[in-house]
N, CA, C and O atoms as CSV, one atom per row, in Angstrom:
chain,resi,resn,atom,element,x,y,z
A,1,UNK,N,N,-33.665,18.987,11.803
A,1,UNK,CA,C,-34.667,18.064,11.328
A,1,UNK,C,C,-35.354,18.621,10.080
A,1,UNK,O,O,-35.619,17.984,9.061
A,2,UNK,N,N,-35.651,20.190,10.374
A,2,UNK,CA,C,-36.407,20.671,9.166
A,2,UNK,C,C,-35.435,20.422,7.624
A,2,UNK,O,O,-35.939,20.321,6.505
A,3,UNK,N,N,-34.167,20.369,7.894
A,3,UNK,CA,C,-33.138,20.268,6.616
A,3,UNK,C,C,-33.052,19.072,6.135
A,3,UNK,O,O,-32.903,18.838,4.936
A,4,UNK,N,N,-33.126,18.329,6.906
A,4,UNK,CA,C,-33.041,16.745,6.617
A,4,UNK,C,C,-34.284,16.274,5.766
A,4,UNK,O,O,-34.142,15.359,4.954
A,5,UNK,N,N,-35.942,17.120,6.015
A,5,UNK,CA,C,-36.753,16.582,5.773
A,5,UNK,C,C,-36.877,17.492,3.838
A,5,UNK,O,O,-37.266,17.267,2.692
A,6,UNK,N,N,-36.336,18.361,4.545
A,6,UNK,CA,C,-36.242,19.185,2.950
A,6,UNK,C,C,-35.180,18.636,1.614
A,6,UNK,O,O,-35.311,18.684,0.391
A,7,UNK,N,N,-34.086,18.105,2.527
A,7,UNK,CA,C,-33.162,17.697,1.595
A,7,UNK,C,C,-34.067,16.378,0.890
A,7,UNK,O,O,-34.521,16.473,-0.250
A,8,UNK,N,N,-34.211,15.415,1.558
A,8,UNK,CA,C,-35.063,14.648,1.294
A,8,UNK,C,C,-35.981,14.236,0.528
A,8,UNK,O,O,-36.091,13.206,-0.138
A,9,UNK,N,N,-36.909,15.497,0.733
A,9,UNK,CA,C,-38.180,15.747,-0.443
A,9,UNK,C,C,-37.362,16.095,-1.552
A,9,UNK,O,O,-37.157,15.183,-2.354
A,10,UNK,N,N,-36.789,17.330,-1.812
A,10,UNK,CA,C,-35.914,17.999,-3.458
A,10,UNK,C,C,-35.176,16.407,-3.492
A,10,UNK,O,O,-35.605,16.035,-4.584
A,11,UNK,N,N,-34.504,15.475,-3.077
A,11,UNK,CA,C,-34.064,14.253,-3.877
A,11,UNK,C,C,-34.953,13.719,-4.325
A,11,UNK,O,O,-34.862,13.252,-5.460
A,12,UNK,N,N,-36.103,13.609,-3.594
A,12,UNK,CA,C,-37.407,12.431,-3.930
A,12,UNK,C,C,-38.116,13.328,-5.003
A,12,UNK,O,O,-38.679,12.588,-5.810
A,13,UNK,N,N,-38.279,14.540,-5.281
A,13,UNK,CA,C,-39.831,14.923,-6.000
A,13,UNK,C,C,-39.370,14.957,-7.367
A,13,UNK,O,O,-40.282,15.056,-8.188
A,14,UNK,N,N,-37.772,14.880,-8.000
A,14,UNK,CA,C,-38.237,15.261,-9.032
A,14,UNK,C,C,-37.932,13.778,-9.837
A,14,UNK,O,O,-37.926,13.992,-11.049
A,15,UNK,N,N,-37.677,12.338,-9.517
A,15,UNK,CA,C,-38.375,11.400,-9.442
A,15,UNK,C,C,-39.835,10.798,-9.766
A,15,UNK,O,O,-40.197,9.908,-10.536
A,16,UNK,N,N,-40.499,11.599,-8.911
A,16,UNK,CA,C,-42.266,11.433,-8.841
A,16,UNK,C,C,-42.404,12.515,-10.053
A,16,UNK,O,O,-43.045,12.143,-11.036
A,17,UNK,N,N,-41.864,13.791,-10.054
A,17,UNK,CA,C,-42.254,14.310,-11.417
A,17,UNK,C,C,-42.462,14.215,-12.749
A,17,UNK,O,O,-43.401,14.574,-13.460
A,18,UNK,N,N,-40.923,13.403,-13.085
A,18,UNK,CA,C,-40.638,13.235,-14.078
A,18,UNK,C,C,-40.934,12.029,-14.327
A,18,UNK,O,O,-40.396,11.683,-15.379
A,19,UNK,N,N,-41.916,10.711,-13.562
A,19,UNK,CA,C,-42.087,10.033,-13.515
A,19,UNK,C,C,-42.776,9.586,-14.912
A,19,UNK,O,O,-43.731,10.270,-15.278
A,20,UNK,N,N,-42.347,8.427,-15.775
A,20,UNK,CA,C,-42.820,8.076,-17.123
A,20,UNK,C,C,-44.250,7.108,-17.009
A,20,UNK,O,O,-44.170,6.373,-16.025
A,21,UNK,N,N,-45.337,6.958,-17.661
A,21,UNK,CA,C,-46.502,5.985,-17.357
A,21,UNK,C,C,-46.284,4.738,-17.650
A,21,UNK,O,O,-46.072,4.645,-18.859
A,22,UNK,N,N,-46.233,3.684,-17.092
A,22,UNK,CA,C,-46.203,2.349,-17.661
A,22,UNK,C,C,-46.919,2.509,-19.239
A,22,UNK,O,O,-47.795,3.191,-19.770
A,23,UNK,N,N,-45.908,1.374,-19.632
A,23,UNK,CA,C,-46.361,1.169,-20.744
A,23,UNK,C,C,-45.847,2.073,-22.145
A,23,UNK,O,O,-45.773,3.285,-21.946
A,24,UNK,N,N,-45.525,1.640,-23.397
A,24,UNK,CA,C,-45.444,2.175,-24.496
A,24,UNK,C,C,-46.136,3.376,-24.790
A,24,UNK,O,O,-47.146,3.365,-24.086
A,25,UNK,N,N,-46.097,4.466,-25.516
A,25,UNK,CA,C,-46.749,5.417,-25.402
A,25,UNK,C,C,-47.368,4.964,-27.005
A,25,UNK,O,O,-46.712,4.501,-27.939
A,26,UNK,N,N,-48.507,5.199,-26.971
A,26,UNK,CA,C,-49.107,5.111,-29.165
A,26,UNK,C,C,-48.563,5.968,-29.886
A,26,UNK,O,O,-48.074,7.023,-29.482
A,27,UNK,N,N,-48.610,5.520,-31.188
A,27,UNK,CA,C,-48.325,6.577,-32.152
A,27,UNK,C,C,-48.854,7.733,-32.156
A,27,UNK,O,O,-49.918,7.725,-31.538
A,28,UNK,N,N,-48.506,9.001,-32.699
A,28,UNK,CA,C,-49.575,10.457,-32.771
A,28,UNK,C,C,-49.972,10.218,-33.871
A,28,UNK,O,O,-49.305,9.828,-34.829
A,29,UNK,N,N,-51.442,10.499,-33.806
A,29,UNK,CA,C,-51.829,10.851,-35.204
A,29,UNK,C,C,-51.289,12.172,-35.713
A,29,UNK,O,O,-51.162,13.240,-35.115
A,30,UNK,N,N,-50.897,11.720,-37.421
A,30,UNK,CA,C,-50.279,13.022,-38.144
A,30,UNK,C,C,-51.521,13.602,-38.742
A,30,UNK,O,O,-52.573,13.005,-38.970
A,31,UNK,N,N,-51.336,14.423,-38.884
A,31,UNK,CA,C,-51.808,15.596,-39.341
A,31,UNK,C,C,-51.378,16.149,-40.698
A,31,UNK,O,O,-50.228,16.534,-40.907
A,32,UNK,N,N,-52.397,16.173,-41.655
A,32,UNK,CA,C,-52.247,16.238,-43.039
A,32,UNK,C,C,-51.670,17.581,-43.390
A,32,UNK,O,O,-52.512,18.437,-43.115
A,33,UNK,N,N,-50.635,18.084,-43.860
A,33,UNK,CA,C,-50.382,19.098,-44.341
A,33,UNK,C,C,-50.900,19.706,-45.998
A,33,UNK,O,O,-50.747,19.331,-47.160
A,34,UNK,N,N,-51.407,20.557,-45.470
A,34,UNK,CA,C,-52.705,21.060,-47.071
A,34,UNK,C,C,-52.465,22.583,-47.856
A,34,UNK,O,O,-51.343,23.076,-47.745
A,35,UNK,N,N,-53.120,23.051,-48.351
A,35,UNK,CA,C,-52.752,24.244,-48.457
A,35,UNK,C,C,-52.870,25.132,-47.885
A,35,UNK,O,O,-52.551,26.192,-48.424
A,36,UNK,N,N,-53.309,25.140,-46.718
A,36,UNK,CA,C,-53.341,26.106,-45.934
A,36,UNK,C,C,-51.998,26.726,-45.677
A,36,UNK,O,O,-51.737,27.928,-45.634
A,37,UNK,N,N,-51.201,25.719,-45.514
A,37,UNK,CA,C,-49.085,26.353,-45.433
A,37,UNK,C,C,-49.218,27.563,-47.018
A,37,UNK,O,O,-48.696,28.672,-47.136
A,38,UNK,N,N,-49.789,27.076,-47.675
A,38,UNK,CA,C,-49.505,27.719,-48.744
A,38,UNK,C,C,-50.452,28.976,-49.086
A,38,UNK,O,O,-50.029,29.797,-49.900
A,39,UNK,N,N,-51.288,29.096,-48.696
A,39,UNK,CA,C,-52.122,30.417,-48.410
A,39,UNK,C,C,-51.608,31.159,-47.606
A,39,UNK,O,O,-51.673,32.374,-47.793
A,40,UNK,N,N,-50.797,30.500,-46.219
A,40,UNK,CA,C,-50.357,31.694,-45.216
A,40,UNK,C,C,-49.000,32.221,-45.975
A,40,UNK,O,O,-48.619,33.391,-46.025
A,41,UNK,N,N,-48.489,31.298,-46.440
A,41,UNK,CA,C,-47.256,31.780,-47.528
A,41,UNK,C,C,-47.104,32.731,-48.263
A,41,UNK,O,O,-46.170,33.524,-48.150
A,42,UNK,N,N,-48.103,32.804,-49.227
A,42,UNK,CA,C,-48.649,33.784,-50.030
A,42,UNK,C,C,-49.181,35.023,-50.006
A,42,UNK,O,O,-49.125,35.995,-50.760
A,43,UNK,N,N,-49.981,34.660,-48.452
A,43,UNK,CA,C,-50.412,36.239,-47.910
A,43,UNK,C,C,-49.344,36.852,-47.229
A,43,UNK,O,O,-49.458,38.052,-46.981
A,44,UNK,N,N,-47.959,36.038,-46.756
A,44,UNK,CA,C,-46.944,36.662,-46.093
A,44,UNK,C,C,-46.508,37.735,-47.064
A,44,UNK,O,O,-46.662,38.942,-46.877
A,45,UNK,N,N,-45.764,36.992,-48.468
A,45,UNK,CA,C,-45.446,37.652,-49.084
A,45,UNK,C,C,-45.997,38.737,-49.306
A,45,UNK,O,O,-45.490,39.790,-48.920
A,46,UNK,N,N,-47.368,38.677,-50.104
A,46,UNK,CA,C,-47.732,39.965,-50.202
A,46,UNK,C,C,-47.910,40.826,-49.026
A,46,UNK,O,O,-48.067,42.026,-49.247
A,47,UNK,N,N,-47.911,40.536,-48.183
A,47,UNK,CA,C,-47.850,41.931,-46.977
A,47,UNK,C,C,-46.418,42.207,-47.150
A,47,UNK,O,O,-46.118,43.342,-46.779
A,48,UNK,N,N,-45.559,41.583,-47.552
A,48,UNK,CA,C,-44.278,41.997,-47.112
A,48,UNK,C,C,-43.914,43.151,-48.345
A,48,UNK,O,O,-43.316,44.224,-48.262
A,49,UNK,N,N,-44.606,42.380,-49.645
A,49,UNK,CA,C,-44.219,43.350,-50.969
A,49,UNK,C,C,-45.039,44.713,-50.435
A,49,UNK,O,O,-44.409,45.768,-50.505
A,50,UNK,N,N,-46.116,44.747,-50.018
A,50,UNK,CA,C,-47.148,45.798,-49.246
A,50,UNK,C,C,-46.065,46.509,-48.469
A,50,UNK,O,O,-45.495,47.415,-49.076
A,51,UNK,N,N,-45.740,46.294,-47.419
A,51,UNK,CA,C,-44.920,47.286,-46.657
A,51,UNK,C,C,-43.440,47.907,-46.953
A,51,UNK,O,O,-42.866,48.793,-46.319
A,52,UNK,N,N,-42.986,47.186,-48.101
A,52,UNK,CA,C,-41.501,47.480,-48.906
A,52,UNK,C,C,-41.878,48.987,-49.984
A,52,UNK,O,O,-41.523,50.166,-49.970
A,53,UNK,N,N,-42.808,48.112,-50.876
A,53,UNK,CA,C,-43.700,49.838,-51.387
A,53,UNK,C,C,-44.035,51.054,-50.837
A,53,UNK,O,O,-43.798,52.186,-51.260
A,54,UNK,N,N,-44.764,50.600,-49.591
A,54,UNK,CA,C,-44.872,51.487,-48.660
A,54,UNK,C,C,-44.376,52.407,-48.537
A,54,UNK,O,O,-44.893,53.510,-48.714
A,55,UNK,N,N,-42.644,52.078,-48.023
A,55,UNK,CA,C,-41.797,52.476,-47.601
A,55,UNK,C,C,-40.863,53.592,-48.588
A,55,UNK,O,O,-40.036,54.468,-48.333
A,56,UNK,N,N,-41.508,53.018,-49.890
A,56,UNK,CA,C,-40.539,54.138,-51.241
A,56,UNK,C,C,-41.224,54.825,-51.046
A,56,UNK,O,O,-41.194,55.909,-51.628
């Protein structure tokens, strides 16, 4: 009985898990890309020219 009730549940739960919400989901708001990509860019590099010097 205990196998039957187990087999049972693992068919049924991942069903209820993965279960989707009624309805269309909305658009995401995007998110403006600014210079900030380009500041972290810039400071990459120079750490990288930083630790190559370093290294001579």
């Amino acid at each position: 009985m205990k196998t039957f009730l187990l087999t049972i549940f693992l068919l049924v739960s991942p069903k209820i898990l993965f279960a989707q919400p009624p309805g269309m989901p909305q658009a995401p708001s995007q998110a403006p890309i600014d210079g900030g990509i380009a500041v972290l860019s810039i400071a990459g590099a120079g750490y990288a020219l930083k630790k190559l010097k370093s290294k001579k």
